[in-house]
C-alpha positions in Angstrom: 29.6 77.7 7.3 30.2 73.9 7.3 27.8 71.9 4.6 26.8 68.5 5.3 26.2 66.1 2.8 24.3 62.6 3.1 25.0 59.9 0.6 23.0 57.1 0.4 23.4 53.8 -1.9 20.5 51.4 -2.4 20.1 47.9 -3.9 17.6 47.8 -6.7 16.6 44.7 -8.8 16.9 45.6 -12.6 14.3 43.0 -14.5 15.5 44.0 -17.6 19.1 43.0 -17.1 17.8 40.3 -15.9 19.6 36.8 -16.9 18.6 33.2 -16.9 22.2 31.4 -17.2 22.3 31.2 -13.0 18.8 29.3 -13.3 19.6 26.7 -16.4 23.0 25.8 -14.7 21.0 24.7 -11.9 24.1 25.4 -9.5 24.2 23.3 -6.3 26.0 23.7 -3.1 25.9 20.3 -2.0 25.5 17.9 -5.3 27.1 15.1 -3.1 23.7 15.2 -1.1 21.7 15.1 -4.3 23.5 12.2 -5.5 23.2 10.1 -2.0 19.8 10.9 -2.4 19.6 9.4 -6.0 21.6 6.5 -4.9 19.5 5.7 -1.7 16.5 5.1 -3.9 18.1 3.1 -6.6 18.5 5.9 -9.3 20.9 4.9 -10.3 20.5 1.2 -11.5 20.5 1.6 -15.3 17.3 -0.9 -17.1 16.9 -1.3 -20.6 13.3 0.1 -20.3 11.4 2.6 -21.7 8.4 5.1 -20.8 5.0 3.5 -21.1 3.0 6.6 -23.1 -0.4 4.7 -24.3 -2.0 1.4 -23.2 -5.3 -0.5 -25.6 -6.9 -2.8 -23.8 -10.6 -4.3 -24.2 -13.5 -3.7 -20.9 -16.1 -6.1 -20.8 -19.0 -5.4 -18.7 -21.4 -8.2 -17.7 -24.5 -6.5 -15.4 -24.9 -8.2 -12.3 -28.3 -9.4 -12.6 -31.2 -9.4 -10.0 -31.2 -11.3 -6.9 -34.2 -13.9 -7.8 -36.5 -13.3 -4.6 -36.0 -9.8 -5.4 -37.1 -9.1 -9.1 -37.6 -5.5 -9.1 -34.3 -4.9 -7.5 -31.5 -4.2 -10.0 -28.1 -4.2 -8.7 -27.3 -1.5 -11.6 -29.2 1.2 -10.1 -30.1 0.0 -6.9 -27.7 -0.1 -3.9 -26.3 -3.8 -3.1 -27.2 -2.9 0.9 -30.8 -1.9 0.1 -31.5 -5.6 -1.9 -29.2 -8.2 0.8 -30.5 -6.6 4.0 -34.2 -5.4 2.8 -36.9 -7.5 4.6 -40.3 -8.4 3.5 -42.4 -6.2 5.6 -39.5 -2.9 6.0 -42.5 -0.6 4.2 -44.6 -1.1 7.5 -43.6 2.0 9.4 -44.8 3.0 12.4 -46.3 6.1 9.9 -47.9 3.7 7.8 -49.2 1.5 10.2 -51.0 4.3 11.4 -52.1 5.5 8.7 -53.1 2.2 7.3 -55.1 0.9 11.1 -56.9 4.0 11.0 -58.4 3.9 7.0 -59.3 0.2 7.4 -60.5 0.8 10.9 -62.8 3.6 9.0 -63.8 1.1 6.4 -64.4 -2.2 8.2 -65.2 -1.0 11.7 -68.6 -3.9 12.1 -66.1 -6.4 10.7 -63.3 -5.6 13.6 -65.4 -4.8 16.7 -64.1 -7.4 19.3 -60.3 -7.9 18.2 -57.8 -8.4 20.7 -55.5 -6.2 22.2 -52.9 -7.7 19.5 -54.1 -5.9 16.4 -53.8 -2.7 18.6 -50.5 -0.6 19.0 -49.6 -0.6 22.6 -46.3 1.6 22.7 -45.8 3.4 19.9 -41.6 4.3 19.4 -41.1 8.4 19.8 -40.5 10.4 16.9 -37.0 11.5 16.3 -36.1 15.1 14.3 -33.6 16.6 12.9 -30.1 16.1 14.6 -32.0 13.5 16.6 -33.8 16.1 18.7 -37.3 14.6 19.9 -40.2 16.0 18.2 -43.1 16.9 19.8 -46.4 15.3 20.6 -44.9 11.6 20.1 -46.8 8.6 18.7 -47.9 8.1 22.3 -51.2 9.8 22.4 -51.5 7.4 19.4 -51.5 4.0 21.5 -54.5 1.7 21.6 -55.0 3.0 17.2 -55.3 0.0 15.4 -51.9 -1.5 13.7 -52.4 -2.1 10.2 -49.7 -3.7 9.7 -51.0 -6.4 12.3 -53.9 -6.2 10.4 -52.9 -6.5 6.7 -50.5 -9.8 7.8 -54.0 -11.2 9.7 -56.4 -10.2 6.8 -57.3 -13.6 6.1 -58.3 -15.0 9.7 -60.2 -11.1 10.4 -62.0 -11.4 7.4 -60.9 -8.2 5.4 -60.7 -8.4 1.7 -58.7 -6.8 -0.5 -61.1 -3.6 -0.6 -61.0 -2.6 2.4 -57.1 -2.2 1.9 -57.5 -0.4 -1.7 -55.8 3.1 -2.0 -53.0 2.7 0.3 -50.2 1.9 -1.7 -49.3 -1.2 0.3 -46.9 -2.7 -2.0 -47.8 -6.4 -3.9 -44.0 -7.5 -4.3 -42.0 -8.0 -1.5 -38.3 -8.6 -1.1 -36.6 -11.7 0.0 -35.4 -11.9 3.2 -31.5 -12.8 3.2 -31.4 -13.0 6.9 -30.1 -16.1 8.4 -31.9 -16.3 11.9 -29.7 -19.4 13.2 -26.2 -17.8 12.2 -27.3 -14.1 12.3 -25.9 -13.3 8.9 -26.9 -12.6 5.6 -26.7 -15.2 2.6 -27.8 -14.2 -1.0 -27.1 -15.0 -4.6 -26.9 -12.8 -7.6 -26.6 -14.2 -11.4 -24.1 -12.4 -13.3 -22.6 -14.1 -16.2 -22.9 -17.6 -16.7 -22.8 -18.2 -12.7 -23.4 -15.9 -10.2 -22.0 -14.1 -7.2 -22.6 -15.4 -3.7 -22.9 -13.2 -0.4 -22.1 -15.9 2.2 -22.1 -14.8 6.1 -22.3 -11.2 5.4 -22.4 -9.9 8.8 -24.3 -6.2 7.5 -23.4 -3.2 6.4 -20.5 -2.4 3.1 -20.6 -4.6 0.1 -17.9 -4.5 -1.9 -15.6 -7.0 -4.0 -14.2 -9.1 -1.2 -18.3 -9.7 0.4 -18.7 -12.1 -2.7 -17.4 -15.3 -4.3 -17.8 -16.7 -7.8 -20.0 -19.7 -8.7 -20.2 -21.5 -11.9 -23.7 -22.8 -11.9 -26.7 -20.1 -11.1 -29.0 -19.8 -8.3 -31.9 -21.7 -8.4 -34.9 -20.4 -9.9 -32.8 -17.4 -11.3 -32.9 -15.7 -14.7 -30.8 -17.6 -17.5 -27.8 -16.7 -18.7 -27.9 -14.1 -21.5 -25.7 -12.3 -23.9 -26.2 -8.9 -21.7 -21.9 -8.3 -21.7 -20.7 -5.5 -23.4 -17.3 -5.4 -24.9 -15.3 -1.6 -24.9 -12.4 -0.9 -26.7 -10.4 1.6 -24.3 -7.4 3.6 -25.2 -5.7 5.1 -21.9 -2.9 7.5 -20.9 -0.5 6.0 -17.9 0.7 8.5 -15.4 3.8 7.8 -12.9 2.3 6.9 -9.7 2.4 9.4 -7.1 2.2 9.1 -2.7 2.5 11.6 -0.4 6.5 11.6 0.0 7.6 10.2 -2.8 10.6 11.7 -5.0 9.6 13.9 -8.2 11.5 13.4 -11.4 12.3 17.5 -12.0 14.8 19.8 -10.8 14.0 21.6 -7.7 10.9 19.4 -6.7 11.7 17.2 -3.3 9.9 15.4 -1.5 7.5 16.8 1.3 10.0 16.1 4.2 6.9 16.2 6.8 6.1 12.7 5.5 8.4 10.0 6.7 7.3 6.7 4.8 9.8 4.8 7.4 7.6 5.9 10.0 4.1 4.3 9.2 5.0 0.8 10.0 2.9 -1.6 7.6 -0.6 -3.1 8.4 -0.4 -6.6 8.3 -4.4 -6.6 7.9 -4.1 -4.6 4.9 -1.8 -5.9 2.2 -1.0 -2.6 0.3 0.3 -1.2 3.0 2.7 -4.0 3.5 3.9 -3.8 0.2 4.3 0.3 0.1 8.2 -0.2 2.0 9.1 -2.2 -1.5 7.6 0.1 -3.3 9.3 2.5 -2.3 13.0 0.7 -1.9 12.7 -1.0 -5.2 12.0 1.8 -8.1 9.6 3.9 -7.2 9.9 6.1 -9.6 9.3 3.2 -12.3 6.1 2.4 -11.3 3.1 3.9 -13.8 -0.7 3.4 -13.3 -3.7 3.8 -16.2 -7.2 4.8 -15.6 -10.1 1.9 -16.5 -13.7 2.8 -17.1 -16.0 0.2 -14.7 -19.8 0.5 -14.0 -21.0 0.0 -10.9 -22.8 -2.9 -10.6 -21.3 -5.0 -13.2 -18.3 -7.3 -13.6 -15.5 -5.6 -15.3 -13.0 -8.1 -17.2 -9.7 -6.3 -18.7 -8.7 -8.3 -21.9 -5.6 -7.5 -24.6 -3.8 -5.1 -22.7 -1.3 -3.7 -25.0 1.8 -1.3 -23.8 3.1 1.2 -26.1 6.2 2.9 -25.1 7.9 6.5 -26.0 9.5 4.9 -29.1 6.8 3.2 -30.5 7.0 -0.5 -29.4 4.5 -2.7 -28.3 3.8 -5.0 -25.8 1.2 -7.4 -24.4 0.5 -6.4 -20.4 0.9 -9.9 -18.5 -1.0 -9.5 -15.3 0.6 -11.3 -12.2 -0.7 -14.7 -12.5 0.5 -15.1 -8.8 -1.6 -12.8 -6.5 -3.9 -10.6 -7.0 -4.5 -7.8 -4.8 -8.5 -7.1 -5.4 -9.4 -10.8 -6.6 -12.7 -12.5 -6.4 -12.6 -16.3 -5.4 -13.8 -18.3 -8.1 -12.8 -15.3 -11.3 -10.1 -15.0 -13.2 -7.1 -12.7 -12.6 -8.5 -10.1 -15.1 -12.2 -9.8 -13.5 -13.2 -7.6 -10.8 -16.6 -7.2 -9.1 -17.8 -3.7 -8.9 -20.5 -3.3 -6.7 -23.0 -0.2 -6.5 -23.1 0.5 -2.9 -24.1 3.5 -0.8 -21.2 5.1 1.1 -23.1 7.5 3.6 -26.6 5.9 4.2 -28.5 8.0 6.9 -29.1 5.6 10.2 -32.5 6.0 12.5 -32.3 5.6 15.8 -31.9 1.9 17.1 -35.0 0.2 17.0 -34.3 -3.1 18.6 -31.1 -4.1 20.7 -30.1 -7.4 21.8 -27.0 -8.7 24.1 -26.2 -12.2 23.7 -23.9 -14.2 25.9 -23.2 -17.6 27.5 -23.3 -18.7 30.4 -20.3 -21.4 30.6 -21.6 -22.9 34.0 -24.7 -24.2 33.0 -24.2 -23.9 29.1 -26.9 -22.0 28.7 -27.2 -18.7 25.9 -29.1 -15.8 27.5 -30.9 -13.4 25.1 -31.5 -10.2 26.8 -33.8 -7.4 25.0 -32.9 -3.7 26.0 -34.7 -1.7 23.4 -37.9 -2.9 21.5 -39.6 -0.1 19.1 -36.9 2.0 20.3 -38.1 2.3 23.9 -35.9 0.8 26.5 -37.2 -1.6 28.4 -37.8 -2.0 32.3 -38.9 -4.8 34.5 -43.2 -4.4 34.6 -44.5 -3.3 37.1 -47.0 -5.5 39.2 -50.4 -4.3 40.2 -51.9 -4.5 43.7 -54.2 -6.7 42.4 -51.9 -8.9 40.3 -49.9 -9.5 43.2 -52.7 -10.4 45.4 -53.6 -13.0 43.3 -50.5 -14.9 42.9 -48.4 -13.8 45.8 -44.6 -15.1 46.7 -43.6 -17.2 48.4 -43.9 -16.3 52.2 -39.9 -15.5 53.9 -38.3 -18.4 55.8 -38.9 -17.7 59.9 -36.3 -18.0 62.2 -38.0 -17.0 65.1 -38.1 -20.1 67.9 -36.7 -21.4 71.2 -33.0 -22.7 72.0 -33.1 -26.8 71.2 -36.5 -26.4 69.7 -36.7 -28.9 66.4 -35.6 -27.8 63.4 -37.8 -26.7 60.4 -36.8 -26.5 56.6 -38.6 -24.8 53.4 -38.3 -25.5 50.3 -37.2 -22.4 48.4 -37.4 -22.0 44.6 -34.7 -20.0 43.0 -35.1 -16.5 42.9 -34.2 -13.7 40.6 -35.9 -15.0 37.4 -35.9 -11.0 35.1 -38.2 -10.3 32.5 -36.8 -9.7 28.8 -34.4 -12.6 29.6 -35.0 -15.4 27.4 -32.7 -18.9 27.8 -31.8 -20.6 24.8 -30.5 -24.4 26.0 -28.6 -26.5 23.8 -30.1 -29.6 21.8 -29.8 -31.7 18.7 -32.0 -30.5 16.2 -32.6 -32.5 12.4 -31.5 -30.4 9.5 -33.1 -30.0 6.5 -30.9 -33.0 5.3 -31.8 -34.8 8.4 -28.6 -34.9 10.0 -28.8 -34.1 14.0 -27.4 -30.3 14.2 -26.6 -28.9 17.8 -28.2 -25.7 18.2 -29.3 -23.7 21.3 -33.0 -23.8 21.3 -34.9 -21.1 23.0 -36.8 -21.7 25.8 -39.5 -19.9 28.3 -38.4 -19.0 31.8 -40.7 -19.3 34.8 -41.3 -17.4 37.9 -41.4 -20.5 40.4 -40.9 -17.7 43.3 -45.3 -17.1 43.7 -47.5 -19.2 44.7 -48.6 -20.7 40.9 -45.7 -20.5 38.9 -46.1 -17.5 35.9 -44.6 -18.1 33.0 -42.4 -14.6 32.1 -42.7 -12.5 28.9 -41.8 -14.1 25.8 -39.6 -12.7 23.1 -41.0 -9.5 21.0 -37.9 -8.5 19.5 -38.1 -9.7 15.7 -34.3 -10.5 15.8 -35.5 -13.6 18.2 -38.2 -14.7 16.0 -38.6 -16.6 13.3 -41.3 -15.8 11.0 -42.6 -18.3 7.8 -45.4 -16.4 6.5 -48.3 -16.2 8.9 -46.7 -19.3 11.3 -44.1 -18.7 13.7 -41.6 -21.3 14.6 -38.9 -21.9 17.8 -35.6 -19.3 17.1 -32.8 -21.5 17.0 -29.0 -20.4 17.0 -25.9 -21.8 15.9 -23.0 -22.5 19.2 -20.5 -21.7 16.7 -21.0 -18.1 16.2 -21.5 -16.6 19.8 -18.1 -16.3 21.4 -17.1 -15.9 25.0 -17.6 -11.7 24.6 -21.1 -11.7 23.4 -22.8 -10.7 20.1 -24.7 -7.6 20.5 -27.5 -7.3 17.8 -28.8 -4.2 16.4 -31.9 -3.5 14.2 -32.3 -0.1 12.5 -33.6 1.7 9.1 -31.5 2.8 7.0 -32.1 5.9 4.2 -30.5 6.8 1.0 -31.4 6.7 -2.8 -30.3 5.0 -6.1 -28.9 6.3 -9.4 -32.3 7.6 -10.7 -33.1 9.4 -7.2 -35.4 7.1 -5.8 -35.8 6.9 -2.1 -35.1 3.4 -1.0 -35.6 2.9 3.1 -34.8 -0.7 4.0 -34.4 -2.5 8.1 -31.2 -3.6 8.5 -29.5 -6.3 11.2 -26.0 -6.0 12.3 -24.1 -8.3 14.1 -21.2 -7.2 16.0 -18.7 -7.9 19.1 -19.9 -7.3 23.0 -17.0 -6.0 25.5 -19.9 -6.7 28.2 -21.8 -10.0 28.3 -24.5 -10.2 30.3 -24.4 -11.9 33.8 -27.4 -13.2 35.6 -27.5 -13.2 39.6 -30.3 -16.2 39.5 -30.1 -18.4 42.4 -30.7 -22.1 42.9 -33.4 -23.8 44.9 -32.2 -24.2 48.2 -33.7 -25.0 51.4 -33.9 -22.9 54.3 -34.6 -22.6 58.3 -38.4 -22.0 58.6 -41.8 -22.7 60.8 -44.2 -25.5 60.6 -47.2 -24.4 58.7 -45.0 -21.9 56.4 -46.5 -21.9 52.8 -43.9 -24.8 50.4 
């Protein structure tokens, strides 16, 4: 009988016959590409240099100081947003002004029987929930409650003391209000040093180093200058600087070849990225970066930087006394403004929203209001009554015979809407008494009825201008409204400071419009009519 035999031979790795002469040889099928590679990026251009292994240098701290019209504020634990955009009454809620209405109502109700309609909430905004789902009942069952807020600003002239406000942790201190109502910005001065730092035109929102310059002399009225710097002797480790694609000083390490640094083409808005191709052509590899302890909310100075290298030599650091990329106008090279600021404040829902835009025919600004106390707003309705007693104007009638004589009406212009608010240019004195142009705001009129009714004026605090308990005439700056529009936003904004604290402050912001408003009004024309027809 035939026997069939099956051989079989197999492959097995042996680890203990293992040997590492392959590995240290570092073998290479193509070295030509390696060595293209080390030429294209200037490897090999021999320097007499050496590796950088430990760098002393000396951090001063100086504390930025608080802003004078806001004492309590301290820009070392307290969010630079929370202090330049706060306003004087942002505790006033619509909560609290609930709250507080009904308490004094409670306490003082002989003193305030007969108050106007003005000390009373008329349209409370809606409550907003998490993920900005509506909550229900709203504040509307609440309208017609007394506003204490309306109440506390008024105490005087009602005749509330003091008392009748005890208990309800209305604050005594107030912040200053940084906004500038004519240029719709935000100015405000910090001490820090022997000068200070100065916000100017900050439109809202991030603060960082480039939202301030330096001044030599300090604000008015502000703290004096103090021996508050502290001086830290810092010994730090340099590290070669690494970027996604860039090439790796060991064997077998190469570049990610998913990132193409050719292909990002350079920002000409932001200046590292325009200097990242010379980087990259021009010894990359030699570039080394050092850590450098800075406290938020101070002014960090570098002094004495001193080098050591792998074979012990030292040598003084000379920053570039030609640019700078993160300077400060008005500090040296070496300083740098480090500003606490909050990166992810939570936003409420828009609480007022304004479109401003020109009108290049009759060079008139219009102010439009869309949203007040976060409802959107509507032309009012007219009741029967209302209308009966100041009717329009009756139509023009055509109606006659062929060659009959002609009759004409006098027809005001039509088309006058509510929450429209004209601002006219006119010379106004400055404080230094020099004439200033600046577009004034006006009051419209409905000349379309019988009487002519004088139309809504502005609500929106963004149009107001408030000194204490007087109000005077909101006045803007030509300069600042382009051809676009400016559409203004007022909101509250939440976070919280080092120490935890809640901080809740009413923010402005300024920014372009892609739709400027366009009014249909027409002029006052006459037209056919009927002898006897109301003019």
């Amino acid at each position: 009988m035939t026997q069939r035999f099956d051989a079989y031979r197999r492959l097995e790795p042996d680890p203990r016959a293992r040997t590492f002469a392959a590995g240290f040889a570092a073998t290479l099928h193509d070295p030509l590409w390696f060595l293209a590679r080390q030429w294209q990026l200037g490897e090999h251009q021999g320097e007499n240099a050496s590796t950088p292994v430990m760098v002393d240098l000396n951090a001063v701290h100086a504390p930025i100081r608080p802003e004078p019209g806001s004492p309590d504020r301290d820009p070392t634990t307290v969010p630079a947003e929370a202090i330049v955009e706060a306003e004087p009454d942002e505790w006033w809620t619509i909560g609290r002004r609930i709250r507080v209405g009904a308490a004094v109502a409670s306490r003082a109700a002989a003193t305030l029987a007969g108050t106007g309609p003005e000390y009373r909430l008329a349209g409370p905004p809606p409550p907003y929930g998490d993920f900005g789902r509506r909550l229900p009942p709203p504040y509307g069952r609440l309208a017609g409650g007394f506003d204490g807020y309306s109440l506390w600003r008024d105490r005087t002239e009602l005749g509330l003391t003091e008392g009748d406000f005890a208990g309800l942790g209305i604050p005594t201190a107030q912040p200053a209000n940084h906004w500038q109502s004519d240029e719709l910005v935000y100015e405000a001065g910090f001490p820090a040093g022997e000068g200070q730092l100065r916000l100017r035109r900050h439109r809202g929102g991030r603060v960082d180093w480039f939202s301030a310059d330096a001044e030599a002399s300090p604000p008015a009225g502000g703290p004096p200058a103090t021996a508050d710097a502290v001086s830290q002797t810092v010994t730090c480790y340099p590290t070669q600087l690494q970027y996604p694609g860039a090439p790796l000083p060991r064997w077998w390490e190469i570049e990610d070849a998913a990132v193409d640094i050719g292909g990002y083409p350079p920002d000409t808005s932001h200046f590292a990225t325009t200097l990242l191709i010379d980087l990259i052509a021009s010894h990359s590899d030699d570039w080394f970066v050092f850590p450098v302890p800075a406290k938020a909310g101070h002014l960090l100075t570098v002094q004495q930087p001193i080098v050591t290298d792998g074979f012990g030599r030292t040598y003084p650091l000379a920053l570039p006394a030609d640019w700078s990329l993160f300077r400060t106008t008005g500090l040296d090279d070496d300083s740098l403004v480090v500003w606490l600021r909050t990166l992810t404040p939570s936003e409420g829902p828009v609480i007022e929203h304004v479109l401003l835009g020109r009108d290049e025919y009759s060079d008139v600004l219009w102010a439009v209001e869309q949203q007040i106390a976060g409802h959107t707003l509507a032309n009012p309705d007219r009741t029967p009554a209302e209308e009966a007693a100041n009717p329009t104007f009756a139509l023009p009638d055509r109606d006659g015979e062929p060659g009959e004589r002609q009759w004409f009406t006098y027809v005001p212009g039509r088309g006058q809407t509510a929450y429209w608010h004209p601002y006219e240019i006119d010379d106004r004195p400055g404080a230094d008494g020099v004439p200033r142009r600046r577009f004034v705001q006006r009051r419209m009129a409905d000349l379309s009825r019988t009487r002519p009714e004088l139309l809504p004026a502005p609500t929106a605090e963004l149009l107001r201008v408030r000194q204490g308990t007087t109000e005077t005439v909101h006045e803007i700056e030509p300069a600042i409204v382009p051809s676009i529009g400016i559409v203004l936003e007022r909101r509250y904004h939440f976070a919280r400071d080092v120490l935890g604290h809640p901080l809740l402050w009413l923010s402005s912001r300024r920014t372009p419009s892609l739709n400027p408003p366009g009014t249909t009004m027409r002029f006052d024309v006459l037209t056919e009519g009927r002898p006897g027809t109301p003019t």
